[in-house]
C-alpha positions as CSV (number, residue, x, y, z in Angstrom):
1,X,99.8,90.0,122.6
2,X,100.2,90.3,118.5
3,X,97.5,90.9,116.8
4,X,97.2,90.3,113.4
5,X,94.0,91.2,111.8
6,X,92.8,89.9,108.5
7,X,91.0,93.0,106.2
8,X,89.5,91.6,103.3
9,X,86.9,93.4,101.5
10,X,84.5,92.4,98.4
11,X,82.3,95.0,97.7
12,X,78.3,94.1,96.8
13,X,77.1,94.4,93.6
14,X,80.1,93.4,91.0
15,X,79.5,91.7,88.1
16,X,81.9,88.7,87.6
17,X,84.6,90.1,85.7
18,X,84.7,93.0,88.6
19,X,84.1,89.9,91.1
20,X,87.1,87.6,90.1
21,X,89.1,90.8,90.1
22,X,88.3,92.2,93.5
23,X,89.3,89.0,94.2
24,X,92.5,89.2,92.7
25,X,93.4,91.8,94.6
26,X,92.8,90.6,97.9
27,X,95.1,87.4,97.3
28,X,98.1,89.1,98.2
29,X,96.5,90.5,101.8
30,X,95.4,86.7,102.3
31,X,98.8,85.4,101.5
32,X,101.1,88.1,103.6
33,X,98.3,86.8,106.2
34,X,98.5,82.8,106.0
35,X,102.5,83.9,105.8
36,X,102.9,85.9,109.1
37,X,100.4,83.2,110.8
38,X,103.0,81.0,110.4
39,X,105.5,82.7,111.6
40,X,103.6,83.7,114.5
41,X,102.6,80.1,115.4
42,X,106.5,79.2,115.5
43,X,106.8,82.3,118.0
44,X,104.2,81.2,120.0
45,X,105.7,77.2,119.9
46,X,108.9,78.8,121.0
47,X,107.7,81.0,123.6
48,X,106.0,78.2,125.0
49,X,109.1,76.2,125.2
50,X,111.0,78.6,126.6
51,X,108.5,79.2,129.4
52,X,108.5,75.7,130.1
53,X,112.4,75.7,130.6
54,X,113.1,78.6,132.7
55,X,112.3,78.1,136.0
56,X,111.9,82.0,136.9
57,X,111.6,84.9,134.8
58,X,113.5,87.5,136.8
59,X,116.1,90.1,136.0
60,X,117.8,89.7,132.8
61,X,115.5,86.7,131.3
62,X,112.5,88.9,131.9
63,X,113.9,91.6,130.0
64,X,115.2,89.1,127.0
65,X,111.3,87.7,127.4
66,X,110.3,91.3,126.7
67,X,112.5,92.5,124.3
68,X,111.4,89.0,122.3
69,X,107.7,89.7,122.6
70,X,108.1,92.9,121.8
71,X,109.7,91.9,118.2
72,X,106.6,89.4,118.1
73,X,104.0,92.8,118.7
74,X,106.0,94.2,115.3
75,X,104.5,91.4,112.9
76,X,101.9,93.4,111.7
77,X,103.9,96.2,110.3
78,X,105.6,93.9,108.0
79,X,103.0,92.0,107.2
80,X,100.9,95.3,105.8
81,X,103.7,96.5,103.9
82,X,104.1,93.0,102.1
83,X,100.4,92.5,101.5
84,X,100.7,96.3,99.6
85,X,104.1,96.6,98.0
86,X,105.3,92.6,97.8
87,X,107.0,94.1,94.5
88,X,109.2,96.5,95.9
89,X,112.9,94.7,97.1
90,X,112.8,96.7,100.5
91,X,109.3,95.4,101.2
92,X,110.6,92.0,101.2
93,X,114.0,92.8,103.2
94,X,111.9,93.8,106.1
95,X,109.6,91.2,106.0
96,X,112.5,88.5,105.7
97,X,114.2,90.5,108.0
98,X,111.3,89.8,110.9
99,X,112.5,86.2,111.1
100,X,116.0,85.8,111.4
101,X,115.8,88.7,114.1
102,X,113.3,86.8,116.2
103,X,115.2,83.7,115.6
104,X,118.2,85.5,117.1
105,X,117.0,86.5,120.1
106,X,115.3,83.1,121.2
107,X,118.4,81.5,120.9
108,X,120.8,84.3,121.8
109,X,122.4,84.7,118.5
110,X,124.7,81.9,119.2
């Protein structure tokens, strides 16, 4: 199971200037959030389907299943490096590539 935990903090007792600011900040954690929810409501839509479609997990679809889910459990690394270096060209490499490699393995790169 992913999970992908949302950390924003205001702190008490900011004037607005200091306020709208704080707030600011956090924009980019909410945004590398609402992005990687997405993406893991597609996994989960997949996974579904491809549950409903395979009659037995044994063998070598088990071990594809795992391998899969196990890219899923991943997300949050990503996700925290975009939220604090979005700027930074590797950042965004390893965030796009999340999605292309889980995209690969549902549908067995073919």
């Amino acid at each position: 199971m992913t999970l992908l935990v949302l950390d924003l903090h205001i702190e008490p007792g900011l004037d607005t200037d200091e306020f709208t600011d704080a707030v600011r900040q956090a924009l980019p954690d909410l945004g590398a959030y609402a992005l990687s929810f997405a993406i893991l409501a597609g996994f989960w839509r997949d996974h579904r389907l491809i549950v409903r479609l395979v009659p037995r997990f044994e063998g070598v679809s088990l071990r594809f299943a795992l391998m899969w889910l196990g890219a899923i459990a991943l997300v949050p690394f990503p996700t925290a490096l975009l939220s604090e270096y979005a700027a930074r060209p590797l950042t965004v490499a390893v965030y796009a590539g999340m999605s292309p490699s889980r995209t690969c393995w549902s549908r067995r790169c073919s």
